[in-house]
N, C-alpha and C positions, 0 to 999 in steps of 0.2 A: 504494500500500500504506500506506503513512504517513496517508493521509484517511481512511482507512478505518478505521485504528487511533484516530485524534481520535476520528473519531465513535463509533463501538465506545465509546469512553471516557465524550464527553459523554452518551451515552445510558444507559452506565451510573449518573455521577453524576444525571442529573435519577431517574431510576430509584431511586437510594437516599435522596435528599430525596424523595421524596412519601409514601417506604416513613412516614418520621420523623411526618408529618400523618396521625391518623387519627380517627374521633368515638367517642366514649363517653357514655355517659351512666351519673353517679355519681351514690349516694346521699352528701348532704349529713349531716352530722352535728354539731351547734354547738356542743357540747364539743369538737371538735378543728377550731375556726377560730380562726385569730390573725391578727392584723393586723400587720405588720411591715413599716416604709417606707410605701412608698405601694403596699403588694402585702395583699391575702388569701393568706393560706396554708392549706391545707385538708390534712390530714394524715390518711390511710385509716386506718383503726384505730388511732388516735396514742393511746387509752388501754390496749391491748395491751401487754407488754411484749413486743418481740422484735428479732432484730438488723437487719432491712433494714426497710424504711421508705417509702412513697410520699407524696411533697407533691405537690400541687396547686397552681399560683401562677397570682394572679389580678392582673387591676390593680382595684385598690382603688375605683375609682370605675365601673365599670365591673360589679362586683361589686353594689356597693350600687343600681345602674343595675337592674341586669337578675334579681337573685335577691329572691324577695319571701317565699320560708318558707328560713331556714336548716337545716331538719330535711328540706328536699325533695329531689326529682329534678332532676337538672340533666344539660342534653344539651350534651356541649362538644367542642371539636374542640383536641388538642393538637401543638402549633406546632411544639415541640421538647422535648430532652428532657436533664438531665446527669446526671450521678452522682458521690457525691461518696462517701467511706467518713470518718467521723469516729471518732478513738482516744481515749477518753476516760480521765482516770488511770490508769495501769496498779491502780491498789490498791481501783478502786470495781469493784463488784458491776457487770460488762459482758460478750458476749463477749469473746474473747481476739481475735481479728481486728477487733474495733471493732464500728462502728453501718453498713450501707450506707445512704444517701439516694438515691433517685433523686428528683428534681425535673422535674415535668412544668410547660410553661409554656402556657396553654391560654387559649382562647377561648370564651365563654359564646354557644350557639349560639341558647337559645328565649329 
């Protein structure tokens, strides 16, 4: 009973890591890429104002390797994923729960 439960288990974990791996393909846009560290960051409607937020993180050479129009298509497969929520002064013009970020960390597939 006890092996059975392991595996019952490991099966579940490999089952929710591959859930985390999945492809997309996103339109580019060069007003919201920035370079930070040694990462591209691509931010989904980052000239929008609103409270949640998706980034894109790239490795920076890798990046400049494999994307040849910043305004294109790009088919990418993301590896993993966090979420972070940032509170910014309470007295500036923000929601009242903060900004969410999710950060996708991804691989450039074409």
């Amino acid at each position: 009973m006890k092996k059975l439960i392991i595996l019952l288990l490991a099966i579940f974990l490999v089952a929710c890591n591959a859930a985390d791996e999945r492809v997309e393909t996103i339109q580019l846009q060069e007003q919201n890429l920035q370079v930070q560290d040694n990462q591209m960051i691509f931010t989904l409607d980052g000239d929008v104002k609103q409270a949640s937020y998706s980034k894109y993180v790239f490795d920076l050479i890798e990046f400049r390797d494999e994307v040849n129009d910043e305004n294109g298509q790009i088919q990418i497969r993301i590896v993993s994923m966090t979420e972070e929520t940032f509170k910014p002064d309470p007295m500036s013009q923000s929601p009242s729960d903060g900004f969410d970020i999710i950060f996708y960390f991804c691989e450039i597939l074409n």
